[in-house]
C-alpha positions in Angstrom: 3.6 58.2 -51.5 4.8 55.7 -49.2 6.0 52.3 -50.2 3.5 49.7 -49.7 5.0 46.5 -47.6 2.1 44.7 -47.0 3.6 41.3 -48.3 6.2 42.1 -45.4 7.0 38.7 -43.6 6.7 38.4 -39.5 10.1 37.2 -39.5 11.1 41.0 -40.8 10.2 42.6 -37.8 12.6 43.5 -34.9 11.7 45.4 -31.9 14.2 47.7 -29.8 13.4 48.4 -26.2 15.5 51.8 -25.1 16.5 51.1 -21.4 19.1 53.1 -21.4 18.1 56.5 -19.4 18.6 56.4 -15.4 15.2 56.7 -14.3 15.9 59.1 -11.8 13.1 60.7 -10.9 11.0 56.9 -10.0 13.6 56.9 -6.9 15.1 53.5 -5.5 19.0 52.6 -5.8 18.2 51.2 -9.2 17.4 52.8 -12.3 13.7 52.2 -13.0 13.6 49.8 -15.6 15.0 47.1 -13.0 13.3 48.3 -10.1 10.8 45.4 -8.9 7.4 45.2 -10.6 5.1 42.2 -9.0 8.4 40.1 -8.1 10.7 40.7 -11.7 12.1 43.5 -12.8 10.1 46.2 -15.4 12.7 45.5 -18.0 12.0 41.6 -18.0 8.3 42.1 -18.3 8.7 44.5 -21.2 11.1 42.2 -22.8 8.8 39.2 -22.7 6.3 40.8 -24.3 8.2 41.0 -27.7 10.3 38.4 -27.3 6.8 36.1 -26.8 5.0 38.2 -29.6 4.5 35.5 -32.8 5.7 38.1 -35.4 8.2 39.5 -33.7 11.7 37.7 -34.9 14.2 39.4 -32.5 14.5 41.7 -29.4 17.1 44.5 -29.3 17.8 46.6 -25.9 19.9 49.6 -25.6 21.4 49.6 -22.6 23.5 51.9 -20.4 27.0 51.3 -20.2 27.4 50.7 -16.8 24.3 47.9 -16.6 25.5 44.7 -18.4 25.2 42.4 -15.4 22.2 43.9 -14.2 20.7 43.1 -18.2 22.2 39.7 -18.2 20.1 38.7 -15.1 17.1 40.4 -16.6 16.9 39.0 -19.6 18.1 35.3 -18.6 16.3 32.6 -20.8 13.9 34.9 -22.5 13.9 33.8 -26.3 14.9 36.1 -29.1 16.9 38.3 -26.9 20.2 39.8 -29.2 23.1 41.0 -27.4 22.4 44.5 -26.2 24.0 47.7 -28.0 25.1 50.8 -25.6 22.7 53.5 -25.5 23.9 57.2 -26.1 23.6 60.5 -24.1 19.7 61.1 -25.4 17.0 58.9 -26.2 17.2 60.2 -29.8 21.2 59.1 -29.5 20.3 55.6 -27.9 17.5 54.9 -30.5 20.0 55.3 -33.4 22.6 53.3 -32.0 20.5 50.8 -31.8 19.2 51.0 -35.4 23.1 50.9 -36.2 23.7 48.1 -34.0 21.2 46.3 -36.1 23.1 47.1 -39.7 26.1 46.1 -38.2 25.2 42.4 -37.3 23.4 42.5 -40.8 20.3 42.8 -39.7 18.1 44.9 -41.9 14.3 44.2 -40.9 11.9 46.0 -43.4 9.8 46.9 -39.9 11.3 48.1 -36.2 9.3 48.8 -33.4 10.6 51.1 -30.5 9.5 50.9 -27.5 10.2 52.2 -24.2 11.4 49.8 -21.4 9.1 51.6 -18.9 5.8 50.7 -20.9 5.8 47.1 -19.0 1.7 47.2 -19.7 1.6 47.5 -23.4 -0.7 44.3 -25.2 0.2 41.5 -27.4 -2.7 43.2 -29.5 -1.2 46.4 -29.4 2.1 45.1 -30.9 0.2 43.6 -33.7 -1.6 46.9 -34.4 1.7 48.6 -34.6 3.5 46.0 -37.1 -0.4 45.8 -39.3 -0.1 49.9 -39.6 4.1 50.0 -40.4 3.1 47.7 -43.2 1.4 50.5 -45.2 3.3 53.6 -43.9 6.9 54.6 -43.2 5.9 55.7 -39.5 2.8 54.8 -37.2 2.7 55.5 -33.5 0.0 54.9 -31.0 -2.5 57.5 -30.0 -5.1 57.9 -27.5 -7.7 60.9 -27.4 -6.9 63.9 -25.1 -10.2 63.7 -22.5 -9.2 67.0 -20.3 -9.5 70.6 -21.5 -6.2 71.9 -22.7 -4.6 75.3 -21.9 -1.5 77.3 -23.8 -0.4 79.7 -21.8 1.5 82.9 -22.3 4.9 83.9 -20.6 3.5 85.0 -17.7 1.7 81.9 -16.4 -1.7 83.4 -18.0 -4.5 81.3 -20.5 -3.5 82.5 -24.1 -5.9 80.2 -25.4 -7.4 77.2 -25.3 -6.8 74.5 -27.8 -9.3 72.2 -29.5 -9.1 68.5 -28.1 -11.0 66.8 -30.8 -7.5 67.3 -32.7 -5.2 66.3 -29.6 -3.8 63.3 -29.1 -1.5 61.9 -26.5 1.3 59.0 -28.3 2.5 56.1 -26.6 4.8 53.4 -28.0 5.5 50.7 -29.4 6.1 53.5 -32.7 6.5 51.4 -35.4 8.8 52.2 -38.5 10.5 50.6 -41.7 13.9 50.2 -40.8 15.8 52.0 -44.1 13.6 54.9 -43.4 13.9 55.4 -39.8 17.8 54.9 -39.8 18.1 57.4 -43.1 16.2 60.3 -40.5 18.2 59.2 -37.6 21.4 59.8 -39.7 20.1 63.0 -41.5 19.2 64.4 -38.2 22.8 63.4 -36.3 24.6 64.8 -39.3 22.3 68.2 -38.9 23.3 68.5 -35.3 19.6 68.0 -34.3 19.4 65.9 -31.4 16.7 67.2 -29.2 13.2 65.5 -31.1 11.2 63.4 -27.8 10.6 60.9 -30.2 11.1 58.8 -33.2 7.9 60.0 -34.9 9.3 63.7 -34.7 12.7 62.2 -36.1 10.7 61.1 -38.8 8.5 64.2 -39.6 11.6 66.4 -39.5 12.6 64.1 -42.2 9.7 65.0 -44.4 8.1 61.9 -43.5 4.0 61.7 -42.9 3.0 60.0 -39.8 0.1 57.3 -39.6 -1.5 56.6 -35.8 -3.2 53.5 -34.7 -5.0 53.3 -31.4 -3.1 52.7 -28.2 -4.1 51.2 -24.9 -5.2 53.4 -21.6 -3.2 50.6 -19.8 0.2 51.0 -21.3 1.2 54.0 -19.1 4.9 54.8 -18.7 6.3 54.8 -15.0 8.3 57.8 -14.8 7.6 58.6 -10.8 7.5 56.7 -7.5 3.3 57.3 -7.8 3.9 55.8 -10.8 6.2 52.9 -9.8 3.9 52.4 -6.1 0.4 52.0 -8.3 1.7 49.8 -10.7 2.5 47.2 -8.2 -0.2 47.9 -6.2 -0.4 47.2 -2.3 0.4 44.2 -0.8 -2.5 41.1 -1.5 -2.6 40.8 2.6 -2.8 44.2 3.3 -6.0 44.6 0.8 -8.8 42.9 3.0 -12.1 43.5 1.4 -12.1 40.4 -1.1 -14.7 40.4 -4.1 -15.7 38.1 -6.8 -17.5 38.9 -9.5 -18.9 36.8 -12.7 -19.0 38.0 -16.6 -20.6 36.1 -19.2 -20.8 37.0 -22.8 -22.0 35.4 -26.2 -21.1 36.3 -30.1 -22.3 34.7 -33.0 -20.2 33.5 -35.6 -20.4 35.5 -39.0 -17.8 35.5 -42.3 -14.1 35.8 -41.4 -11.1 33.6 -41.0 -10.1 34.0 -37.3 -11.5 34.4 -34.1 -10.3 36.8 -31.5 -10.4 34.9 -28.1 -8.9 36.4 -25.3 -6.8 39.0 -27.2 -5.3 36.3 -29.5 -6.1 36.0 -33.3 -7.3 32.4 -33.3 -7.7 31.2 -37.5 -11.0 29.6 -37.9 -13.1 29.2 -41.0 -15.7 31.6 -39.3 -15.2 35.3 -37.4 -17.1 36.2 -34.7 -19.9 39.1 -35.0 -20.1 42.0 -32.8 -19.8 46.5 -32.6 -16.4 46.3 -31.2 -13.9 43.2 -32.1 -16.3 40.3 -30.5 -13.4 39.2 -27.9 -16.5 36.9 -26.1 -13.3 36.0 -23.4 -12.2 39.6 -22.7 -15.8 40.8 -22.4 -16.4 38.2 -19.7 -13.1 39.4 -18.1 -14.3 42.7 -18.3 -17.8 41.8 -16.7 -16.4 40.2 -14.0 -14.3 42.9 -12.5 -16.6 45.4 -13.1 -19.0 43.3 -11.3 -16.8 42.8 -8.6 -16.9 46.2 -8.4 -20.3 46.8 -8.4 -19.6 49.3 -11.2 -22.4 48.3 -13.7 -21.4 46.2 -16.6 -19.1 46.4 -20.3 -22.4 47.7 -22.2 -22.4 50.8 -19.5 -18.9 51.9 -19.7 -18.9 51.6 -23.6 -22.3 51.7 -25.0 -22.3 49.4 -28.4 -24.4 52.7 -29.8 -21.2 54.3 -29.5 -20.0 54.2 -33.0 -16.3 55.0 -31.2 -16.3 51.7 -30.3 -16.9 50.1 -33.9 -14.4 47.6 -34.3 -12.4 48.2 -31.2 -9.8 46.1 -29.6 -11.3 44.5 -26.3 -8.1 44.9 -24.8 -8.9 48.4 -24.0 -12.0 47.3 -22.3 -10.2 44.9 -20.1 -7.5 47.6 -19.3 -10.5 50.1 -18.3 -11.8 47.7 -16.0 -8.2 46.9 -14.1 -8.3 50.4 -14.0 -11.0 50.8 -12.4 -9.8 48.5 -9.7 -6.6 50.3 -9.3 -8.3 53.5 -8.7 -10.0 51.8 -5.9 -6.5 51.4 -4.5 -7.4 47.5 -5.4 -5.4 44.6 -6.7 -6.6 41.9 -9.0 -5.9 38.8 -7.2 -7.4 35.6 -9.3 -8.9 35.5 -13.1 -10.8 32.4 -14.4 -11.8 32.2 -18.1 -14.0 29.4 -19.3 -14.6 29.2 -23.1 -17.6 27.2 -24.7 -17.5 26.1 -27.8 -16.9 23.4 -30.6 -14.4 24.5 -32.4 -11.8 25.8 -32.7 -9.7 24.3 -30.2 -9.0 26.2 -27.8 -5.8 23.8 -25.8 -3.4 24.7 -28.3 -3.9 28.6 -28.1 -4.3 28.4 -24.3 -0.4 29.6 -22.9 -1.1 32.3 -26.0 -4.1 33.6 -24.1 -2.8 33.2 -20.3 -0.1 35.3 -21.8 -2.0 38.1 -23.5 -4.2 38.6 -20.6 -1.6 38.9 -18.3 -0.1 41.4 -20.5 -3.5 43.2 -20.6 -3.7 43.1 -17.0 -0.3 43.5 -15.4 -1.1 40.2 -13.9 1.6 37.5 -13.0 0.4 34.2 -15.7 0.6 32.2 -12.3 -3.0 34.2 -11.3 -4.4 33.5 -14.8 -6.5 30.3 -15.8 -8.2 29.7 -18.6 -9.9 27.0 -19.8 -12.4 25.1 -22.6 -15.5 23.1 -22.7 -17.9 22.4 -25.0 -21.8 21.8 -24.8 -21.4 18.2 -26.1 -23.4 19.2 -29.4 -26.3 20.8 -27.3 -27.8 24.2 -27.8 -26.2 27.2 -30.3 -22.5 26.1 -29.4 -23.0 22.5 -29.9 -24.5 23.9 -33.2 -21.4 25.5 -33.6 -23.5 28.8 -34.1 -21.3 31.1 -31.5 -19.0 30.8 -28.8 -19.7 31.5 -25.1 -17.5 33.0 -22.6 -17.7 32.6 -18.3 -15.4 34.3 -16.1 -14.7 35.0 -13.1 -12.6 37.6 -10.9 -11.2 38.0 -7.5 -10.5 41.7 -6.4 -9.0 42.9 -3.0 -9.5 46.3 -1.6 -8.6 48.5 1.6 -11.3 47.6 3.7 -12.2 51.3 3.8 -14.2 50.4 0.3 -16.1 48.3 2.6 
């Protein structure tokens, strides 16, 4: 069995972001983890994420030789940013020298999370599901269901047989690891000459290790192609003239629980909020609003609350759905307003937290991001401090052929 880390302190947690491949096949004259993304480079946005993230204590790239300027520019005035380590001639390589790069400054973090430098969309929430499941397994990685039918096929190019997809599952990253065991298979594999496993998780089953999953976000795709690279930043604001708005609202209850989830931020608060999925009343409203901008029915319709799939999920994923929905559309979100109602708790002192999470949710730049509080001045269920209500609002553009 597994060691048990669940007293493991945030400050024991270090994430390394591999940048160190080429990128080659996303085009451009750079490789694609500085290529432009909505005005800064994919790198910086993947870096912020951690380097913003409350229980993360330190931010470790692994880098190609040849890019040091290029990294120094990227990373300038981000917090919790380490000196980089050189990356090797695989991923597999780069990943272990950056687990040695971490020994050797005397760093020894009883979690790492690694995450690829493409993966600019990954949430805040999604980080903390990936440290909460490394505290009670040696290995946890990201998963998301497989929704197509799946073929093997034979040498020829013919069906052999088709594979069940209730047991499929596509992994993302951030993986998330202790450190002495990920660095012990790293090692062990190296010394074996084996050095062509995709990723850490398979370093760490061919070490004998079991493997836990959590669940990962549709959003947090990886760019690997220009198609990729073109409908993550989306067309040009001006050139999208069919401009929508639409309006969510949303209302939970408060029930037992010692935090709050408000717009994909743990909030502590002597109550939790009640609801199928996680009760995120400001990412529901989010949700609403684009999909009624849309005109694409509403949060209940997409993921029925009869669903028992949805028990207890992470409204991130419902907010990436819906700005997926818009980029399908060949649309761009342009504007999103949150309004939060409510007594307590205080929502000013969480408010960059929540600008910043959405945005991560959403790709969005924090500068097209407000969010704001009010309260009912002691009237009706939230002046009775009963529930907290959510209103939003969101601004879409798309081609006018949508029109």
């Amino acid at each position: 069995m597994e060691p048990d880390v669940s007293g493991t302190s945030p400050a024991e947690c270090v994430a390394i972001i591999v940048a160190a491949g080429r990128g080659t096949r996303a085009g451009g004259s750079l490789p694609k983890q500085y290529q432009s993304l909505a005005g800064e480079p994919v790198l910086r946005r993947t870096l912020r994420l951690f380097a913003s993230h409350p229980a993360v204590t330190a931010v470790l790239a692994v880098i190609h030789n040849d890019d040091s300027g290029l990294f120094a520019d990227t990373a300038r005035d981000l917090p919790k940013i380490l000196a980089p380590a050189t990356g090797g001639a695989t991923r597999q390589a780069s990943v272990r020298a950056g687990l040695e790069a971490l020994a050797a400054r005397g760093m020894a973090p009883a979690i790492v999370l690694v995450h690829d430098a493409a993966r600019p969309h990954a949430s805040p929430d999604l980080v903390a599901r990936a440290i909460a499941a490394a505290r009670h397994a040696a290995a946890a990685i990201p998963v998301l269901p497989v929704t197509d039918t799946v073929k093997r096929l034979d040498a020829s190019g013919v069906v052999a047989e088709t594979l069940d997809r209730a047991r499929l599952r596509t992994v993302q990253t951030p993986q998330a690891f202790r450190f002495d065991a990920l660095r012990a298979a790293h090692g062990a594999a190296a010394a074996a000459g084996v050095d062509t496993l995709t990723d850490d998780a398979a370093v760490m089953e061919w070490a004998g290790h079991l493997v836990a999953t959590f669940d990962g976000e549709a959003g947090n795709v990886k760019l690997t192609t220009p198609e990729d690279m073109a409908r993550a930043a989306g067309a040009p604001l001006s050139a999208l003239q069919d401009v929508r708005t639409g309006t969510g609202f949303d209302v939970h209850a408060f029930g037992p629980g010692d935090h709050v989830m408000l717009g994909g931020v743990a909030v502590p608060h002597g109550f939790g909020l009640v609801g199928h999925s996680d009760a995120d009343v400001g990412l529901h409203a989010l949700t609403d609003a684009i999909l009624g901008a849309l005109c694409d029915g509403d949060i209940g319709a997409h993921f029925p609350p009869s669903d028992p799939q949805w028990k207890g999920a992470s409204s991130d994923r419902f907010l990436a759905h819906a700005v997926e929905k818009v980029a399908a559309r060949g649309g761009r979100i342009a504007h999103l307003d949150l309004t939060l109602i409510c007594e307590a708790p205080k929502v000013g002192p969480q408010r960059e937290a929540i600008r910043a999470s959405i945005a991560a949710i959403t790709g969005l730049g924090v500068d097209r991001i407000s969010v704001k509080a009010t309260t009912t001045e002691k009237l009706g269920f939230t002046g009775r401090r009963e529930g907290i209500a959510a209103l939003a609002s969101a601004t879409i553009r798309l081609p006018l052929e949508d029109a």
